[in-house]
DOTI-876019 format. One record per residue: x negated, y, z negated of N, C-alpha, C in turn; residue number from 1. Coordinates in nm, 3 decimals, always signed. Layout:
# residues N
+---------+---------+---------+---------+---------+---------+---------+---------+---------+-------+
|     n.u |     n.v |     n.w |    ca.u |    ca.v |    ca.w |     c.u |     c.v |     c.w | mitor |
+---------+---------+---------+---------+---------+---------+---------+---------+---------+-------+
|       X |       Y |       Z |       X |       Y |       Z |       X |       Y |       Z |   NUM |
...
+---------+---------+---------+---------+---------+---------+---------+---------+---------+-------+
This chain:
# residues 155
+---------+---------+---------+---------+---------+---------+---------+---------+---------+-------+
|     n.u |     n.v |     n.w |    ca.u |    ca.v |    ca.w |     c.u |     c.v |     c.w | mitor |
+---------+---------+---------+---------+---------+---------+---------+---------+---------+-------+
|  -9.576 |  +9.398 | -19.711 |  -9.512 |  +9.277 | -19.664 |  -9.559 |  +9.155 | -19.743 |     1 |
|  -9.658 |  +9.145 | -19.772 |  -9.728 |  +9.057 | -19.858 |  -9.671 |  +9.015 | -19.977 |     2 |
|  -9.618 |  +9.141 | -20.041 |  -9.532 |  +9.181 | -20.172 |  -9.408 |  +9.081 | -20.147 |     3 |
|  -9.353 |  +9.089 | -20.014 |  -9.224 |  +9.001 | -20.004 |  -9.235 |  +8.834 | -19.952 |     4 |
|  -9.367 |  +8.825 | -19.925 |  -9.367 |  +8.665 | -19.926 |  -9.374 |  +8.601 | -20.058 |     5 |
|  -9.480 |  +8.680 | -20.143 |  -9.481 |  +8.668 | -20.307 |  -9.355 |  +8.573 | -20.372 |     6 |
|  -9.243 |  +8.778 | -20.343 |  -9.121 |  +8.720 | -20.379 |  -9.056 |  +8.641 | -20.376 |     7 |
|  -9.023 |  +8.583 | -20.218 |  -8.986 |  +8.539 | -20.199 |  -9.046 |  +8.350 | -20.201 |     8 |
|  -9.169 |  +8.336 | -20.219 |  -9.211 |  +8.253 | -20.271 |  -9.163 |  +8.195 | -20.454 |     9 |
|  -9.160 |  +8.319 | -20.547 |  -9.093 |  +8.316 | -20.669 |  -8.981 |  +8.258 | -20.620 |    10 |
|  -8.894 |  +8.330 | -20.523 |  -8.749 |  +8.286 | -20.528 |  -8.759 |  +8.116 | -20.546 |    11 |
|  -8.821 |  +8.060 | -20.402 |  -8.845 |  +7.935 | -20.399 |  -8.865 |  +7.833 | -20.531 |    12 |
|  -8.990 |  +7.871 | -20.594 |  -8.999 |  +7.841 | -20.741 |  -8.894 |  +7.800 | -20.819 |    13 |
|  -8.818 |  +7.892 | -20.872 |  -8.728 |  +7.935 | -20.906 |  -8.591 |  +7.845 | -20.888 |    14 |
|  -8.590 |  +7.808 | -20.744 |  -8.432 |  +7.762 | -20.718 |  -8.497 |  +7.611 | -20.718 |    15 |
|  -8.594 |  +7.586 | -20.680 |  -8.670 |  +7.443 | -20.692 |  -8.723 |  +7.414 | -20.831 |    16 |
|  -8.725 |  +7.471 | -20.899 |  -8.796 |  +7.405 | -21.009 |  -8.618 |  +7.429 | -21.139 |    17 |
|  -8.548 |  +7.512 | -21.118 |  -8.381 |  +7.501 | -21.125 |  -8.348 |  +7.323 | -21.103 |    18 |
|  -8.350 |  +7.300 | -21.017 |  -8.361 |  +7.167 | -20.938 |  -8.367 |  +7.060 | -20.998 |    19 |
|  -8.535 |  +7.104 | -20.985 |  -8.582 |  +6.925 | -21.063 |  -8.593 |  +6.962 | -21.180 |    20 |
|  -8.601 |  +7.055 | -21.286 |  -8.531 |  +7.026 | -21.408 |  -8.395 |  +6.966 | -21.449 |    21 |
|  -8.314 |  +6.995 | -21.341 |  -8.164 |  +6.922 | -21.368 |  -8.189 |  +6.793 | -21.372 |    22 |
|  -8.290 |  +6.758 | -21.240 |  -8.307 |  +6.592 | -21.233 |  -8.384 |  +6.527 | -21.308 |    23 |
|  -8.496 |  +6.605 | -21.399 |  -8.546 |  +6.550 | -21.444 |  -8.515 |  +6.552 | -21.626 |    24 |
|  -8.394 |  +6.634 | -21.659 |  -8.346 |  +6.612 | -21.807 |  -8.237 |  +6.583 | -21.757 |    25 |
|  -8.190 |  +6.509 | -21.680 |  -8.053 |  +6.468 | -21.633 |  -7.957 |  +6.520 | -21.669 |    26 |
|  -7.996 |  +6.711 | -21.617 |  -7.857 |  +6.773 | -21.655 |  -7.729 |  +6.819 | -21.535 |    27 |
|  -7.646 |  +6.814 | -21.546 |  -7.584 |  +6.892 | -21.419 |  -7.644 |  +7.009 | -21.400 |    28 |
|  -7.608 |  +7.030 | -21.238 |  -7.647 |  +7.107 | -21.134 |  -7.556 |  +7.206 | -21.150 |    29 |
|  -7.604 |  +7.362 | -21.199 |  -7.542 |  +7.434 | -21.221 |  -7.458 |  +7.504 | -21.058 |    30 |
|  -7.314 |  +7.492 | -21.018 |  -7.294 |  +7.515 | -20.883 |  -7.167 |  +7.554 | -20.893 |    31 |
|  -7.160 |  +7.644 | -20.987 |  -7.016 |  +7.724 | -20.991 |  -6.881 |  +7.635 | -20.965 |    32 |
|  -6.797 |  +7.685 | -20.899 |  -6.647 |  +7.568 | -20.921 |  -6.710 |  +7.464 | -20.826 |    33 |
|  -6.766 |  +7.462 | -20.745 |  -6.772 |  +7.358 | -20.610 |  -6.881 |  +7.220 | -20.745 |    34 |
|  -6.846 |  +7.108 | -20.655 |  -6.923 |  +7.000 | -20.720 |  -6.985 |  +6.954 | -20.619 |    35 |
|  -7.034 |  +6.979 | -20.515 |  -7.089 |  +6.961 | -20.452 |  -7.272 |  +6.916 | -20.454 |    36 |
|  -7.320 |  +7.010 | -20.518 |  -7.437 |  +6.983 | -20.555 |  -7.475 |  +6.846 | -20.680 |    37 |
|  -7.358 |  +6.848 | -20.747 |  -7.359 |  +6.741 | -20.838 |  -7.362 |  +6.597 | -20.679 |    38 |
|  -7.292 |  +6.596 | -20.637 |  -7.240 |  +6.509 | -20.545 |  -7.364 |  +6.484 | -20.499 |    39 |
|  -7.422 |  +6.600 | -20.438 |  -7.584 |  +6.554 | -20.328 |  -7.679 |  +6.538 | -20.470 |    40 |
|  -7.746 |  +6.588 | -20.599 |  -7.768 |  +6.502 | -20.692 |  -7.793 |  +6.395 | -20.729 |    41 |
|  -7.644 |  +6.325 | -20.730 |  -7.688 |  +6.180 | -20.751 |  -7.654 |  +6.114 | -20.671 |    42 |
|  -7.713 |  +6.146 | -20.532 |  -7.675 |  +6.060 | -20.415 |  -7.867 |  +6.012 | -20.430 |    43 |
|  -7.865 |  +5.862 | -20.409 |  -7.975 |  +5.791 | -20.408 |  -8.133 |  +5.887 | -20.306 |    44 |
|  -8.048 |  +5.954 | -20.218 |  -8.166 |  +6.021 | -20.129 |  -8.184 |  +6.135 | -20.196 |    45 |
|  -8.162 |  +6.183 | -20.327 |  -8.206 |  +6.308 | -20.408 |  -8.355 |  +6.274 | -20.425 |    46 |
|  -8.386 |  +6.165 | -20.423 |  -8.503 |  +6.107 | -20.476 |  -8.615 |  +6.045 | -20.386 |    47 |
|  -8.751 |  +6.119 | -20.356 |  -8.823 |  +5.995 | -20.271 |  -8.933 |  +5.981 | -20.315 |    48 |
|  -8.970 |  +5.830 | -20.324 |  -9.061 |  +5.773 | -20.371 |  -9.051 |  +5.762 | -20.542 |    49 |
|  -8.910 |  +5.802 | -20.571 |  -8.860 |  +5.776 | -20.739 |  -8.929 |  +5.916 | -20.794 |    50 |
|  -8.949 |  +5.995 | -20.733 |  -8.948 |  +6.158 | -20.699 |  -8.854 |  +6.265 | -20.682 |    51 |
|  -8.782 |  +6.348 | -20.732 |  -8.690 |  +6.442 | -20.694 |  -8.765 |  +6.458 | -20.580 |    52 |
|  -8.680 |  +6.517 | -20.502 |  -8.760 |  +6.564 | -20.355 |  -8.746 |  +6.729 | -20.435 |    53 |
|  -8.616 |  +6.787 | -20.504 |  -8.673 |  +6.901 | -20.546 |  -8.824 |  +6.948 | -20.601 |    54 |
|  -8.835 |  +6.852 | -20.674 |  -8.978 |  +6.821 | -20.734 |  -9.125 |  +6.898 | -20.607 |    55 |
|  -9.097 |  +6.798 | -20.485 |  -9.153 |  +6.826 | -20.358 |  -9.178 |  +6.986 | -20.305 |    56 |
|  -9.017 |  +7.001 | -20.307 |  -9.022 |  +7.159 | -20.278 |  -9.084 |  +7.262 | -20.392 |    57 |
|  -9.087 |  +7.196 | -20.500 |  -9.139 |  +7.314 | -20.578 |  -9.288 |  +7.280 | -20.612 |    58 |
|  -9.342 |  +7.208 | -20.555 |  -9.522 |  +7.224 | -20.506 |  -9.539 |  +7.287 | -20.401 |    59 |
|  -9.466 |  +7.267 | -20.292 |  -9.455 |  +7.374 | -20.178 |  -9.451 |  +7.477 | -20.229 |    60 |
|  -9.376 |  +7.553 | -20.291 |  -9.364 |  +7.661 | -20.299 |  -9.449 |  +7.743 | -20.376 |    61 |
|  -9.489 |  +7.648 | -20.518 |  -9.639 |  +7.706 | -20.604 |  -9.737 |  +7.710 | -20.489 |    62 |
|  -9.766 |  +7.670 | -20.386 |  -9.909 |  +7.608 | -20.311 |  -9.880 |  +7.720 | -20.195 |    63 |
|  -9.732 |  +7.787 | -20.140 |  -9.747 |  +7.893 | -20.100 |  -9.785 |  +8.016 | -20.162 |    64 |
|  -9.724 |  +8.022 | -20.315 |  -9.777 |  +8.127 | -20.386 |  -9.873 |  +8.175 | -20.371 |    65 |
|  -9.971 |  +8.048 | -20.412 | -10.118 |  +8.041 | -20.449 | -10.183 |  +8.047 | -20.326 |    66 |
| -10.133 |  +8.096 | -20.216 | -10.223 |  +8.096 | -20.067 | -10.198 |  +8.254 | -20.071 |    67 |
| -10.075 |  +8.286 | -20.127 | -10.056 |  +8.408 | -20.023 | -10.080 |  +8.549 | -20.148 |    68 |
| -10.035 |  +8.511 | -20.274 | -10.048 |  +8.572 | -20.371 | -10.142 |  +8.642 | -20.465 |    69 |
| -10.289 |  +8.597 | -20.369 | -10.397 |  +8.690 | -20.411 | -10.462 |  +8.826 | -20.334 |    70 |
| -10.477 |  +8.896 | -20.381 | -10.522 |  +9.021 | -20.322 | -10.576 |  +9.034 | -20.232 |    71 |
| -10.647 |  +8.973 | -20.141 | -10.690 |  +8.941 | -20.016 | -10.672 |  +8.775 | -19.992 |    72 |
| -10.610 |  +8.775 | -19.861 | -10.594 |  +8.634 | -19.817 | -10.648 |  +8.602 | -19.688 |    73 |
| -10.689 |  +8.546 | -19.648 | -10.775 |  +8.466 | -19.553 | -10.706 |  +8.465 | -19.428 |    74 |
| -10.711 |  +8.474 | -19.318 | -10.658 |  +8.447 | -19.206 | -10.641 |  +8.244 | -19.209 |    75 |
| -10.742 |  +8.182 | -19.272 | -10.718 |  +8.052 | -19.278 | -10.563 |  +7.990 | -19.390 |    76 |
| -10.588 |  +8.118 | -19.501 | -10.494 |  +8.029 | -19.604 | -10.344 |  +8.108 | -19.553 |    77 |
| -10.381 |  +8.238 | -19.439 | -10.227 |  +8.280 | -19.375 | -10.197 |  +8.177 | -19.299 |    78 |
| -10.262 |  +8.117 | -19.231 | -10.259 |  +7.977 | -19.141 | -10.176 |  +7.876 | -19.209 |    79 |
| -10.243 |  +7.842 | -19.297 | -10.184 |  +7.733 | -19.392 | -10.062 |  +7.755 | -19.448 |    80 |
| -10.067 |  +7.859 | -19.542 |  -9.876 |  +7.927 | -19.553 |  -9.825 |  +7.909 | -19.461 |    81 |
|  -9.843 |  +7.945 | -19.372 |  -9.744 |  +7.930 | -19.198 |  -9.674 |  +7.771 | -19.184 |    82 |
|  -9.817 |  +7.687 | -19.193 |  -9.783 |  +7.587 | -19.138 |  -9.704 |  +7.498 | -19.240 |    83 |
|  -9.710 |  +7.537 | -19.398 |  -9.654 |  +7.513 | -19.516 |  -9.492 |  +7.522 | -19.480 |    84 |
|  -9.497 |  +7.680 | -19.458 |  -9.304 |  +7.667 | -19.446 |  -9.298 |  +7.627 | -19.309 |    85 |
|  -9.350 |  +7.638 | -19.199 |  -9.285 |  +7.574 | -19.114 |  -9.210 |  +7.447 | -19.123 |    86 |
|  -9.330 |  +7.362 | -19.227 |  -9.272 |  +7.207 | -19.254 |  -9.177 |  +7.183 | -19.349 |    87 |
|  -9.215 |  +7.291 | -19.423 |  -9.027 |  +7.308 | -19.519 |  -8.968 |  +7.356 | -19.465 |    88 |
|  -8.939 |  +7.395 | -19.348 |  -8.798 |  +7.479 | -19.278 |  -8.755 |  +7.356 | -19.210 |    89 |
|  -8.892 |  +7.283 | -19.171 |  -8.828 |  +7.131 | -19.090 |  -8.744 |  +7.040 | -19.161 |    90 |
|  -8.812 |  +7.039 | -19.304 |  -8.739 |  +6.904 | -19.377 |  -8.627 |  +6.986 | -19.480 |    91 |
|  -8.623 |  +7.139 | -19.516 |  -8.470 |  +7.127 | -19.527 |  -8.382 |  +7.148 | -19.433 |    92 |
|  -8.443 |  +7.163 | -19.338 |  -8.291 |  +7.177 | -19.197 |  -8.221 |  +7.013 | -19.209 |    93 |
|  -8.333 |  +6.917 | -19.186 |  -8.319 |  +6.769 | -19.208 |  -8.230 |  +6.756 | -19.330 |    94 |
|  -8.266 |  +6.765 | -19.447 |  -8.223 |  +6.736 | -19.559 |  -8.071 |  +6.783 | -19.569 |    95 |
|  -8.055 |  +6.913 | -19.548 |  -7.894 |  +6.999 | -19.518 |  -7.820 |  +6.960 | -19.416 |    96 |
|  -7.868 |  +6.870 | -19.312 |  -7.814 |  +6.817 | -19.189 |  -7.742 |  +6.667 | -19.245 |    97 |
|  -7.858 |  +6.604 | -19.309 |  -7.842 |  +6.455 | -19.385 |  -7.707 |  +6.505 | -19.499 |    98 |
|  -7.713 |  +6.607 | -19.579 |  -7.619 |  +6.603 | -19.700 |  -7.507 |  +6.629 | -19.643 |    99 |
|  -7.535 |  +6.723 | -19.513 |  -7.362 |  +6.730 | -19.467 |  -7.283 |  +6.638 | -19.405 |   100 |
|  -7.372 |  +6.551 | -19.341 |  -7.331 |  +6.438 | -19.234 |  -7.305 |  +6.294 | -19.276 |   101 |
|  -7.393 |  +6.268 | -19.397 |  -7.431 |  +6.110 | -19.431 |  -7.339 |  +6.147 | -19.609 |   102 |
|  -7.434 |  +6.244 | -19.702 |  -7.338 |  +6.268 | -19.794 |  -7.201 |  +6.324 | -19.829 |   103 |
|  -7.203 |  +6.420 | -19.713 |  -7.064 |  +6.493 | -19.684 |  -7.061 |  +6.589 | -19.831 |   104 |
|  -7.175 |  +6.641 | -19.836 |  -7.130 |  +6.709 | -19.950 |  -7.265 |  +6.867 | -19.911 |   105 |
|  -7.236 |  +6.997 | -19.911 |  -7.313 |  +7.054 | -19.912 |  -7.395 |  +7.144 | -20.089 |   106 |
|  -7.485 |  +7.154 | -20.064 |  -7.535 |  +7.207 | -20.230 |  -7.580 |  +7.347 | -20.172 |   107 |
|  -7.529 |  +7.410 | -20.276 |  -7.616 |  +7.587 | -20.218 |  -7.706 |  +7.578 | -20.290 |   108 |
|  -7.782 |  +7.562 | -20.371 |  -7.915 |  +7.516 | -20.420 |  -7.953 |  +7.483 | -20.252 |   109 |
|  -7.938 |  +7.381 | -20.236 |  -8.039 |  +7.321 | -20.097 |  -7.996 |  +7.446 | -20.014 |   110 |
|  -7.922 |  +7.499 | -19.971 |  -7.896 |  +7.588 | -19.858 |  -7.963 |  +7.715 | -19.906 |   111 |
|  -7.988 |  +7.771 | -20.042 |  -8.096 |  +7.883 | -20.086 |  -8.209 |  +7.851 | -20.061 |   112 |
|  -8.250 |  +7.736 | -20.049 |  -8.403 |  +7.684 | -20.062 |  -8.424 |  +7.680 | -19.920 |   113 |
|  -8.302 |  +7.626 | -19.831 |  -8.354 |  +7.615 | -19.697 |  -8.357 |  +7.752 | -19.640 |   114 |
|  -8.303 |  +7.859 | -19.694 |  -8.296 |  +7.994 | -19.616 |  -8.405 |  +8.085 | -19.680 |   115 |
|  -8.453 |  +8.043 | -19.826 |  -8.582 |  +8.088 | -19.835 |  -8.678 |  +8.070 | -19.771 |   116 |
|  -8.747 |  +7.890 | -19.781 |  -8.857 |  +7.871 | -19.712 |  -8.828 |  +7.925 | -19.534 |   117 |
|  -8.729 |  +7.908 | -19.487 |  -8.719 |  +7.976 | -19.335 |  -8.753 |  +8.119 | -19.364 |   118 |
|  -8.731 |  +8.237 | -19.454 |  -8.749 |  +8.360 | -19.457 |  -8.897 |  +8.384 | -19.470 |   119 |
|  -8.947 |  +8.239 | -19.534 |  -9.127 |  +8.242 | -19.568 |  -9.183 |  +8.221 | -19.431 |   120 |
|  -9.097 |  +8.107 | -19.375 |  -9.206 |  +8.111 | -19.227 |  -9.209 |  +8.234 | -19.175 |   121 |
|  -9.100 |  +8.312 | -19.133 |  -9.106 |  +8.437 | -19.056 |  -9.167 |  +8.572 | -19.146 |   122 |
|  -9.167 |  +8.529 | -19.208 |  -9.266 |  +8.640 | -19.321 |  -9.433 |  +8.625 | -19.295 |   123 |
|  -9.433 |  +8.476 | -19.296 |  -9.577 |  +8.378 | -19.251 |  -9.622 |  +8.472 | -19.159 |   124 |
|  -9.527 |  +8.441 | -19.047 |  -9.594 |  +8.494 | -18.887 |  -9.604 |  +8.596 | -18.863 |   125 |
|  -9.484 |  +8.713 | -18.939 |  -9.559 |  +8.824 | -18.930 |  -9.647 |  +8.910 | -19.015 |   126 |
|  -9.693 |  +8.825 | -19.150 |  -9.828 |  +8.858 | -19.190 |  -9.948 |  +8.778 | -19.077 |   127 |
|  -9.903 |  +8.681 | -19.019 | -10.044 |  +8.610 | -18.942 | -10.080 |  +8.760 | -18.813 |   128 |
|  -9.983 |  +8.777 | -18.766 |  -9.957 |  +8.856 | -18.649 | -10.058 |  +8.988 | -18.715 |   129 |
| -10.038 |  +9.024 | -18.814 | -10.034 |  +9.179 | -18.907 | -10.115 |  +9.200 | -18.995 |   130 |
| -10.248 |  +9.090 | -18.960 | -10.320 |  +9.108 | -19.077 | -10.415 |  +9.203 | -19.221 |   131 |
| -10.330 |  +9.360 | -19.175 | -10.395 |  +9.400 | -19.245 | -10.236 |  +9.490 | -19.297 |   132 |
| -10.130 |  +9.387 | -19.311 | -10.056 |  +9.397 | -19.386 | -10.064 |  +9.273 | -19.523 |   133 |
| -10.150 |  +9.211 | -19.552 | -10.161 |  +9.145 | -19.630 | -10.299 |  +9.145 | -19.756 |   134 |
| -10.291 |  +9.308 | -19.763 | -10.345 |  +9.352 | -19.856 | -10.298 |  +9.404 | -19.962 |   135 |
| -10.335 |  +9.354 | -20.084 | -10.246 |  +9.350 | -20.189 | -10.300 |  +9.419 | -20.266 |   136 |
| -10.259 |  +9.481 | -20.416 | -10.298 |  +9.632 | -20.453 | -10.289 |  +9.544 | -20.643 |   137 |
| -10.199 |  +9.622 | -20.688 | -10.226 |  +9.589 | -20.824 | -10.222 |  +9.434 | -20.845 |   138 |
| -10.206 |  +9.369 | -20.981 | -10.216 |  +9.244 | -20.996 | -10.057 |  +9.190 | -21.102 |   139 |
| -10.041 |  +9.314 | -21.160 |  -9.921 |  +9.296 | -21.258 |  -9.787 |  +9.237 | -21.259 |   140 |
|  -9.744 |  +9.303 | -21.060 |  -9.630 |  +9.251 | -21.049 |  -9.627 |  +9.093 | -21.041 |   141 |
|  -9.708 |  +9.021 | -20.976 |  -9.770 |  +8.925 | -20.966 |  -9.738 |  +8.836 | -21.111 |   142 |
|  -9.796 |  +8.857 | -21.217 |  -9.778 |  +8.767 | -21.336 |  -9.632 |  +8.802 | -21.392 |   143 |
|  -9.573 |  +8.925 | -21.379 |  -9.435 |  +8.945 | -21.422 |  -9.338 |  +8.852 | -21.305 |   144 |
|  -9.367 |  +8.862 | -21.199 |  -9.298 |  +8.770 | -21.132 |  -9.313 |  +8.592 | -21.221 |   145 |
|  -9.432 |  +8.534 | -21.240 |  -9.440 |  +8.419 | -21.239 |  -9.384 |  +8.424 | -21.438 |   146 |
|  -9.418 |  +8.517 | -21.518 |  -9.367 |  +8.484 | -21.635 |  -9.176 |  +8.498 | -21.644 |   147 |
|  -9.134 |  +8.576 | -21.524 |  -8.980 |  +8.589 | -21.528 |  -8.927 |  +8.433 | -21.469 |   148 |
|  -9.028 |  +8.406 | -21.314 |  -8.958 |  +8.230 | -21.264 |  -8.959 |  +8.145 | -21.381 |   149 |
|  -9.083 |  +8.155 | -21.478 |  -9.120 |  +8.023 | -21.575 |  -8.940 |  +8.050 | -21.698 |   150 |
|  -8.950 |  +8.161 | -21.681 |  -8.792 |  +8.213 | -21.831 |  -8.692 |  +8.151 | -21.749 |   151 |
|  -8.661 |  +8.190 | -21.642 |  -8.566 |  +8.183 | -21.536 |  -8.519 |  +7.992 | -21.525 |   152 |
|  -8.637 |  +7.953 | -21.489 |  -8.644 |  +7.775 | -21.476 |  -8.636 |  +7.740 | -21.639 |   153 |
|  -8.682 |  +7.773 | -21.768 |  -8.678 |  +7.745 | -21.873 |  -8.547 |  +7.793 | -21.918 |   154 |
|  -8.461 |  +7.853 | -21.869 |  -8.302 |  +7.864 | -21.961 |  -8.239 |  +7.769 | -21.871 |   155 |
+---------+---------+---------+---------+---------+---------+---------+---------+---------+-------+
């Protein structure tokens, strides 16, 4: 199970750091026919504190990695993952609530990110619950995951 918070932590990475590379070489938001994500983009609240908020999510998501992604993890740093996505499940429910209502525009970027970090909390709780499902074995898949997100965010 451990194996799939990992992943699914990569995923996060991945669709967040997708993200704020767009915002930060000011490229379009790759989002198939819909323009939607262009739309939430360059809507002024893409940004806080003159910050992508993608930016935001993708320290979250390295800082879950890095809690949950070593071969033995702590009942304290399972704690902390927990309480990590809990607060990203809070602020993209917020954020996907705000783009649909105030921007009128939805991004599946934001709606992958919000259904990841929610898949991390419940992954969270039942490694917190399960703790001796969060023993981790080789080390390999681990760096092939993070050298495929870094290719993945770099094309």
């Amino acid at each position: 199970m451990q194996r799939a918070v990992v992943v699914a932590g990569f995923v996060g990475v991945v669709i967040s750091g997708i993200l704020t590379a767009a915002h930060v070489l000011d490229l379009p938001v790759p989002c198939g026919g819909a323009h939607d994500c262009a739309t939430v983009a360059a809507h002024p609240s893409s940004r806080f504190a003159g910050v992508p908020v993608a930016a935001y999510g993708f320290v979250a998501y390295l800082a879950h990695v890095l809690l949950t992604g070593r071969p033995q993890v702590s009942r304290r740093d399972r704690v902390a993952a927990l309480v990590l996505a809990a607060t990203g499940t809070l602020i993209s429910a917020g954020l996907l609530y705000y783009a649909h209502t105030v921007i009128r525009a939805t991004c599946t970027w934001c709606v992958a990110s919000g259904v990841t970090m929610t898949a991390l909390l419940l992954l969270d709780g039942l490694l917190l619950k399960n703790p001796a499902a969060s023993v981790g074995s080789s080390r390999l898949w681990f760096w092939w995951l993070a050298l495929f997100s870094a290719l993945v965010i770099g094309g």
